[in-house]
C-alpha positions in Angstrom: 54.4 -6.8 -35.4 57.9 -6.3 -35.5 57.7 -4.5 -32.1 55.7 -7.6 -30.4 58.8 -10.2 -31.5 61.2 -7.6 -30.5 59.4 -8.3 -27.0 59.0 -12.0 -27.4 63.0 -11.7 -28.2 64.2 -10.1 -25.0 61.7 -12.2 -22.8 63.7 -15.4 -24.1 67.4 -13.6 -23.6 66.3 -12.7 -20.1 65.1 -16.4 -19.7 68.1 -17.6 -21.3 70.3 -16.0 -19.1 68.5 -16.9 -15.9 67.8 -20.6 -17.0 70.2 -21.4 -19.7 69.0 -22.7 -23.5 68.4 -25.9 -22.2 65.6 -24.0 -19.5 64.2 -22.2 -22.4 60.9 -24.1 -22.0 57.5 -22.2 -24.1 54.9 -22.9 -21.2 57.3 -21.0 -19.0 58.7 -18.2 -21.5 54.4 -17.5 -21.4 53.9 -17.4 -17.5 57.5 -15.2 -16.9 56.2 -13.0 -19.3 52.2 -12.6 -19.2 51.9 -13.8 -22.4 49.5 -17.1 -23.4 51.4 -20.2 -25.0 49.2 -19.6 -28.1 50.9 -16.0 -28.6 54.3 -17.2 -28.3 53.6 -20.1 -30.9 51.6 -17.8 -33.2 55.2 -16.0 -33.2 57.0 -19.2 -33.0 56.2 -22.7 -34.1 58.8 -24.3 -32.0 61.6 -23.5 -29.6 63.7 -24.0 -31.9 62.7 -21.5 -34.4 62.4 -19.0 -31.5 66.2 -19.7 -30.9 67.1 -19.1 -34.3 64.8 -16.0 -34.8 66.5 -14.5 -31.1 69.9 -15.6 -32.5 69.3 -12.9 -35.8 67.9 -10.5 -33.4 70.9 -10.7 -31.3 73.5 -10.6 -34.2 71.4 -7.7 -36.1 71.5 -5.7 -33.3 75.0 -6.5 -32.6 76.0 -5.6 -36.5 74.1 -2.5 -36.4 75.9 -0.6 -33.4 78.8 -1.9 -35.0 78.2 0.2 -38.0 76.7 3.1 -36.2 80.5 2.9 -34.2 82.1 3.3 -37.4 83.2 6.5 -38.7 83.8 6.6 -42.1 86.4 9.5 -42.3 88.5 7.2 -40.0 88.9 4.7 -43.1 88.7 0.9 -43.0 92.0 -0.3 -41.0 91.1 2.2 -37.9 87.4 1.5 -38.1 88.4 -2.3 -37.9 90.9 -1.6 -34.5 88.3 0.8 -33.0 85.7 -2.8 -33.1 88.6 -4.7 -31.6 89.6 -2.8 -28.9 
């Protein structure tokens, strides 16, 4: 299952970035991606709590190459400036 949202995640960032949030529209998310309407709100009852689910997806993934940037023999305050830079 996890897998399936992963896909239902990028198909909304990729209509997100073409359309904006305020494009983000279910009916259309289904057609752009070959999926039925009932699949996406099986996932999702509502565009909003596809946006919120995406959102975690986005910042989870985000936090995780983060951490697998970090190298722990370089110690805190250089880990910290290697993320900034």
């Amino acid at each position: 299952m996890k897998n399936i949202k992963n896909q239902y995640f990028k198909a909304a960032l990729d209509a997100v970035g073409k359309t904006g949030l305020n494009g983000l529209v279910m009916g259309e998310l289904a057609k752009a991606s070959g999926m039925s309407v009932g699949s996406w709100y099986h996932h999702f009852e509502s565009r909003e709590v596809l946006v919120a689910e995406t959102y975690n997806y986005v910042v989870g993934k985000a936090s995780s190459a983060m951490i697998s940037a970090m190298d722990e023999s370089a110690g805190t305050g250089n880990n910290i400036r290697k993320m900034a830079t």
